[in-house]
C-alpha positions as a LaTeX table, in Angstrom:
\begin{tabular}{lrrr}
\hline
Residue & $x$ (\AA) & $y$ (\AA) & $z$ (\AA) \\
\hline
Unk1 & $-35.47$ & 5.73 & 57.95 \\
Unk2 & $-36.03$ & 2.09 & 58.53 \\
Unk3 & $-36.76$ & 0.06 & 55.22 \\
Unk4 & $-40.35$ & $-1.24$ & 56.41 \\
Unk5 & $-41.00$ & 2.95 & 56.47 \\
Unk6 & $-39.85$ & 3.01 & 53.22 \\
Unk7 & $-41.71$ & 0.25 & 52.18 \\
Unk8 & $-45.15$ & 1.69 & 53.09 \\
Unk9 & $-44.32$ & 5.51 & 51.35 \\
Unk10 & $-43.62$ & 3.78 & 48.09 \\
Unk11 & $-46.22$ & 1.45 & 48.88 \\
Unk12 & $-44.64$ & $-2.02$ & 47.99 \\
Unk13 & $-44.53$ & $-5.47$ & 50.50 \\
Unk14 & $-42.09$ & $-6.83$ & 48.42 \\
Unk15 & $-38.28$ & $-6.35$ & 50.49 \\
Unk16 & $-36.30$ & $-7.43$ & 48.22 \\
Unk17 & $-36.97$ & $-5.44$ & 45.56 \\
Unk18 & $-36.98$ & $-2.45$ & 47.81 \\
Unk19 & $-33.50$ & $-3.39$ & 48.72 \\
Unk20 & $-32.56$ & $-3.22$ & 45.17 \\
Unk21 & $-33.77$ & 0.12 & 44.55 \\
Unk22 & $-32.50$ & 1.27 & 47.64 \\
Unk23 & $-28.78$ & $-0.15$ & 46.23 \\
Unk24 & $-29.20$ & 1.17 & 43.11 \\
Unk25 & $-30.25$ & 4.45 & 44.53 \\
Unk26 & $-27.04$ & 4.71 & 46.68 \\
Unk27 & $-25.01$ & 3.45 & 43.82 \\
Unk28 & $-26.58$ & 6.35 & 41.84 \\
Unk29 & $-25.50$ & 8.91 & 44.48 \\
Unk30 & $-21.90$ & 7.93 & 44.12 \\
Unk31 & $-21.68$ & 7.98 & 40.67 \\
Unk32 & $-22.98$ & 11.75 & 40.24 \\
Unk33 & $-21.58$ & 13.14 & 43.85 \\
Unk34 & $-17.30$ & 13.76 & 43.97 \\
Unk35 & $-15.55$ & 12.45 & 46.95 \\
Unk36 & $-12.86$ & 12.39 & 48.33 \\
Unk37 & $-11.22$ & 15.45 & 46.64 \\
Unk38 & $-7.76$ & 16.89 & 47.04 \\
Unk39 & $-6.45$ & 19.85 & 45.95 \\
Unk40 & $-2.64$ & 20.09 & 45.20 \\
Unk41 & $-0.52$ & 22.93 & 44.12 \\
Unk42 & 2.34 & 22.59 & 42.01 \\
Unk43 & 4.65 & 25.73 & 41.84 \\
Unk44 & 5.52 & 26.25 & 38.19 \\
Unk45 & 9.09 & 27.37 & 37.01 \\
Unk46 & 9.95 & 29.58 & 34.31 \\
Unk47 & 11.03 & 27.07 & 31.17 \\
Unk48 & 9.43 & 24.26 & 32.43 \\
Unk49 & 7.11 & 22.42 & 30.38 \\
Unk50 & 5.32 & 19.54 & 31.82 \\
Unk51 & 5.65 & 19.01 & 35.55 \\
Unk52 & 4.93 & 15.43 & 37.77 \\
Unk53 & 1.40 & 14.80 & 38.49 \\
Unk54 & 1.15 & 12.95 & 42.17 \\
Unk55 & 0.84 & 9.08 & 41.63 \\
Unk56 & $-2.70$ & 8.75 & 43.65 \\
Unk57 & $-4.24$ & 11.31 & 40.75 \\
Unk58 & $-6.92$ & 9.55 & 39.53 \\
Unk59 & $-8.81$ & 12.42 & 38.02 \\
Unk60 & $-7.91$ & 16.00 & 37.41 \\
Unk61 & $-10.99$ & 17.98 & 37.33 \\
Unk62 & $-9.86$ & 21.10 & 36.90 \\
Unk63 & $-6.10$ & 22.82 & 36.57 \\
Unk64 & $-5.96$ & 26.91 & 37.47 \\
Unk65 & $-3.64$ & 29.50 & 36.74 \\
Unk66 & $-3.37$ & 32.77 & 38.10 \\
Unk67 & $-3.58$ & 36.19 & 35.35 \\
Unk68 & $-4.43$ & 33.54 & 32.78 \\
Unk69 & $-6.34$ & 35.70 & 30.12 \\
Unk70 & $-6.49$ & 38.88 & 32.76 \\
Unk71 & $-4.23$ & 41.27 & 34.76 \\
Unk72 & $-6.31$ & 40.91 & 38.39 \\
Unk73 & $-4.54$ & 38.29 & 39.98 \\
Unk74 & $-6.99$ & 35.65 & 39.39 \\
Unk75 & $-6.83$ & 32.22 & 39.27 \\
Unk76 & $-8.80$ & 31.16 & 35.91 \\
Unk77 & $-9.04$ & 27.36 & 34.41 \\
Unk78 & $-7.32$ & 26.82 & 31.65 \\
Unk79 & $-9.24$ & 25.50 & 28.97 \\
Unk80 & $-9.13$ & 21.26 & 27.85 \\
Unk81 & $-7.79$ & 20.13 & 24.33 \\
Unk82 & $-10.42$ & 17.53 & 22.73 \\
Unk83 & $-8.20$ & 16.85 & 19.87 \\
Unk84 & $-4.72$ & 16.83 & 19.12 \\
Unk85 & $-3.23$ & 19.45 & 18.89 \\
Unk86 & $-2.54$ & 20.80 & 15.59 \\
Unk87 & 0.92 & 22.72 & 15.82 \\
Unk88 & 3.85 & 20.27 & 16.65 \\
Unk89 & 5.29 & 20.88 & 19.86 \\
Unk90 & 9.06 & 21.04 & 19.91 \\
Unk91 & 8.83 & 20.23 & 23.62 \\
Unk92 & 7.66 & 16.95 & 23.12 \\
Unk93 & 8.92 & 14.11 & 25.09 \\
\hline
\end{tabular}
């Protein structure tokens, strides 16, 4: 859709201000829509603690492991601390 076509649906002569919303709009889009998302698995090994996370991570949305809290092979999320945690971890690096 051309931006004249625009203007006449929202009923405004004014361009630049069209422009704007039409920026903002966009800029809106991004914000609430994910891209460019990559999954990567990470095979865990018994005694292992805390593993690498790949360098280009910039946001983990989610981390999955399978028969957590069930016995049907299922891959379930594992739920995110807010706070500290409360027991000290002997583990701690």
């Amino acid at each position: 859709m051309k931006i004249e076509r625009l203007m006449e649906r929202i009923g405004t002569k004014e361009t630049g201000k069209a422009i704007t919303y039409i920026k903002d709009a966009l800029e809106e889009m991004n914000i609430l829509s994910t891209t460019n998302v990559d999954t990567e698995r990470i095979d865990i090994t018994k005694d292992q603690r805390f593993y690498k996370i790949p360098n280009d991570a910039l946001k983990i949305l989610s981390i999955r492991v399978k028969n957590h809290l069930n016995s049907k092979d299922e891959y379930r999320a594992i739920p995110r601390l807010i706070n500290e945690p409360k027991i000290v971890d002997a583990d701690e690096v």
